[in-house]
C-alpha positions as a printed NumPy array, in Angstrom:
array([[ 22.075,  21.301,  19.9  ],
       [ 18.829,  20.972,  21.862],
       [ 15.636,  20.057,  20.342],
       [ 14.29 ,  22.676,  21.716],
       [ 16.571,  25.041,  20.129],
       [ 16.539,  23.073,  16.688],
       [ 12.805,  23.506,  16.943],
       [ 13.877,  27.427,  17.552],
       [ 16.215,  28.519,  14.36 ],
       [ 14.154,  26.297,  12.604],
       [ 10.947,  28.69 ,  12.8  ],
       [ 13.199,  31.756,  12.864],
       [ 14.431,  30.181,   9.669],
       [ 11.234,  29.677,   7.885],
       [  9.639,  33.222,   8.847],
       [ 12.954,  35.179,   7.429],
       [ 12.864,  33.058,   4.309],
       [  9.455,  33.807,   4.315],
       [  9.83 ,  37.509,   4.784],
       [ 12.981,  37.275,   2.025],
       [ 10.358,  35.575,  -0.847],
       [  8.296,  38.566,   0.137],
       [ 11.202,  40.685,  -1.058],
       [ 12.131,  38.674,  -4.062],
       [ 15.283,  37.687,  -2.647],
       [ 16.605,  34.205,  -2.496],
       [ 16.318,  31.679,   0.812],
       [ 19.188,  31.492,   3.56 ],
       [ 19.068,  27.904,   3.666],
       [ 16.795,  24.714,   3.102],
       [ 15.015,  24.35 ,   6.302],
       [ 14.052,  20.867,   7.944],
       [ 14.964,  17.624,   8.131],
       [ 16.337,  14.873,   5.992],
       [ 12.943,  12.835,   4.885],
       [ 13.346,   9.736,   2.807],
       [  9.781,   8.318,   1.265],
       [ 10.212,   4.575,  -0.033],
       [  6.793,   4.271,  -2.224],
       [  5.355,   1.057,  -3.13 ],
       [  2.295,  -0.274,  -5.305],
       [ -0.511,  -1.816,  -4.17 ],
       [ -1.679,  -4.2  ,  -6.54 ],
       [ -3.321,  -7.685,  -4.545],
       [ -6.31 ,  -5.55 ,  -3.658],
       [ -7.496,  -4.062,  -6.83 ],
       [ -7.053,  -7.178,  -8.262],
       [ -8.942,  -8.884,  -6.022],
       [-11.6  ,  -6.019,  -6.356],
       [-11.76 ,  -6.34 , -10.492],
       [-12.375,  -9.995,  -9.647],
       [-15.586,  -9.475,  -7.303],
       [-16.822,  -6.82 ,  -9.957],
       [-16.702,  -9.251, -13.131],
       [-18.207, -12.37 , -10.299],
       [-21.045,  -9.633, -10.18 ],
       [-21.346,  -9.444, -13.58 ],
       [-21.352, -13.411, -14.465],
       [-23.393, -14.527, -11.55 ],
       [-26.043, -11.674, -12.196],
       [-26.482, -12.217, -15.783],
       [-27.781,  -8.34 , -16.288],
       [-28.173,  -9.371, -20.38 ],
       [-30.638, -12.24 , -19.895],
       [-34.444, -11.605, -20.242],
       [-35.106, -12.735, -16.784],
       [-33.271, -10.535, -14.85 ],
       [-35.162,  -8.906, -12.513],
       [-33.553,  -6.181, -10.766],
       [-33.103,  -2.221, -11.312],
       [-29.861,  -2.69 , -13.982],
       [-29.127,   1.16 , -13.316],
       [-28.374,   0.042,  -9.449],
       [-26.659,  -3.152, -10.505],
       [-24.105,  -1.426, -12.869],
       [-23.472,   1.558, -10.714],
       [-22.589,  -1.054,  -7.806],
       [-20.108,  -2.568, -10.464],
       [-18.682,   0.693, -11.512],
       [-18.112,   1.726,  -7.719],
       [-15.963,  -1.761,  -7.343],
       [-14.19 ,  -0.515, -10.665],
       [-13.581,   2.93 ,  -9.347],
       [-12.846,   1.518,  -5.629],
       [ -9.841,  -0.68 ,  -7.508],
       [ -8.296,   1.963,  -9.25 ],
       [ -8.343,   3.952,  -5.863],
       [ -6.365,   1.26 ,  -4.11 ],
       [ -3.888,   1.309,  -7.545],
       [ -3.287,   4.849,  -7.642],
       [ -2.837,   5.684,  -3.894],
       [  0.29 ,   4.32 ,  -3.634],
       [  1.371,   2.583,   0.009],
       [  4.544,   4.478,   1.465],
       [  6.832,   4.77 ,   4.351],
       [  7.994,   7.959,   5.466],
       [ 11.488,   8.168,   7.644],
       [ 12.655,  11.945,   9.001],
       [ 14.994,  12.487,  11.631],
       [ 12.907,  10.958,  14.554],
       [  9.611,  10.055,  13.142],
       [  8.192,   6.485,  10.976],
       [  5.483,   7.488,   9.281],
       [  2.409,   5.399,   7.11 ],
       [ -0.654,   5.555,   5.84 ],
       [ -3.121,   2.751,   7.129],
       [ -7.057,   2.013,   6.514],
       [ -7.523,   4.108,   9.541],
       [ -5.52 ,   7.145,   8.156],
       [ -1.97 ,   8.458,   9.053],
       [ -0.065,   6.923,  11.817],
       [  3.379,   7.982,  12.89 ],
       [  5.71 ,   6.123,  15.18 ],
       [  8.607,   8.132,  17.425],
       [ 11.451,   6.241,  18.482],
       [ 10.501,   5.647,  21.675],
       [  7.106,   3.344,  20.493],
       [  9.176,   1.097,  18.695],
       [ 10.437,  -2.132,  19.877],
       [ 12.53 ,  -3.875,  17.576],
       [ 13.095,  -3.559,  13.571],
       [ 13.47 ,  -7.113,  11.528],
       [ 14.593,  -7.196,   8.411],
       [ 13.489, -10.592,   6.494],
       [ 14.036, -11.378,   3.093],
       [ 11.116,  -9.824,   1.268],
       [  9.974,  -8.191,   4.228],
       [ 10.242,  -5.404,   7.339],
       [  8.505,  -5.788,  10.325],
       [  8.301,  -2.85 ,  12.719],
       [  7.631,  -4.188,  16.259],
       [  5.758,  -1.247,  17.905],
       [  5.517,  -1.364,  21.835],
       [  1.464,  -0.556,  21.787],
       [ -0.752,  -1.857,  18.78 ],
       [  0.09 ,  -3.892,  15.852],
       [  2.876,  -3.756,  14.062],
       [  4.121,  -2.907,  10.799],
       [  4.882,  -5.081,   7.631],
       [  6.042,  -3.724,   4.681],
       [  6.173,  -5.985,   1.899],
       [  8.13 ,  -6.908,  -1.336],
       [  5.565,  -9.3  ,  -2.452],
       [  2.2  ,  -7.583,  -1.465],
       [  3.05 ,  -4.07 ,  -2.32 ],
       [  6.187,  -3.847,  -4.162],
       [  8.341,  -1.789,  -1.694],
       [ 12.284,  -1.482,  -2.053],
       [ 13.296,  -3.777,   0.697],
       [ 16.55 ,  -3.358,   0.695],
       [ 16.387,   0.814,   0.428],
       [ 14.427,   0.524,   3.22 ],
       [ 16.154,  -2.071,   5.328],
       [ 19.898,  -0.27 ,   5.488],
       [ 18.148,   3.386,   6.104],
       [ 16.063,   1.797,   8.783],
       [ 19.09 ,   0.011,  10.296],
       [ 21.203,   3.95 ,  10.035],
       [ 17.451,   5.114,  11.963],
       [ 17.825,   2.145,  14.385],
       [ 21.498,   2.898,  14.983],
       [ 20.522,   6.384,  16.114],
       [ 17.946,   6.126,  18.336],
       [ 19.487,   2.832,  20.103],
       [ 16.339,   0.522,  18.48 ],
       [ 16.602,  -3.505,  18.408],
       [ 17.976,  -4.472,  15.15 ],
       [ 17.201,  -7.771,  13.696],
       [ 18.541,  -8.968,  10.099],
       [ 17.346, -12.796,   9.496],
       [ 18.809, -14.801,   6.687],
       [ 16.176, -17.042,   4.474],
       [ 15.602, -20.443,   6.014]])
């Protein structure tokens, strides 16, 4: 089938199951694509983040009798650094693969990649590096933020397959 007419049945899909919940009645089918989301944890950065936070506390020395700043200020700035960290720990980094998009949240917000902006795919050990065509590219890490390299790698090779992408697998050393 075309994309076009995927794209098609597809809404014609969703508005009759919409129009059947209406009626109490059960879906025809599950609409969309097949999305896999490989999560991983950030952890580096809200350690590094506690660290600065307790710095600010030892350096300052808020509890000695010369201190001679506003200590309402001075804790609120540590409590921000506290809150910041546990930010970065609960927003967990991810990469999202559907039938023809990458998808990834970055400092910058959401960024998606279609086949066509991708160069080449490497799979290291401990790593994945998506080579994009424009821009930098993409590392996912075991080491930095946890993610299921190996998940990852053989669904991104299958997604590589399909859409005729560079596949690289490199041994250690």
């Amino acid at each position: 089938m075309s994309r076009s007419w995927e794209r098609m049945v597809e809404r014609n899909t969703k508005q009759l199951n919409k129009r059947r919940k209406k009626e109490g009645k059960q879906a025809l089918s599950v609409s969309g694509a097949r999305v896999e989301v490989f999560k991983g944890r950030s952890y580096i950065v809200p350690i590094l983040l506690l660290l600065v936070a307790a710095l600010f506390v030892v350096i300052s020395g808020p509890w000695s009798n010369t201190y001679e700043y506003s200590e309402t200020l001075f804790w609120v700035t540590v409590g921000c650094y506290l809150l910041l960290a546990l930010v970065y720990f609960l927003r967990r980094p991810y990469l999202s693969i559907s039938r023809d998009t990458l998808e990834t949240r970055r400092f910058t917000g959401y960024k998606r990649l279609k086949p066509l902006e991708i160069r080449k795919i490497v799979q290291q050990p401990g790593y994945i590096v998506i080579e994009t065509v424009k821009g930098g590219n993409w590392v996912f890490s075991k080491w930095m933020n946890r993610f299921p390299i190996e998940a990852m790698g053989e669904r991104l090779q299958e997604y590589a397959k399909t859409h005729r992408i560079e596949w690289e697998h490199r041994t250690g050393k």
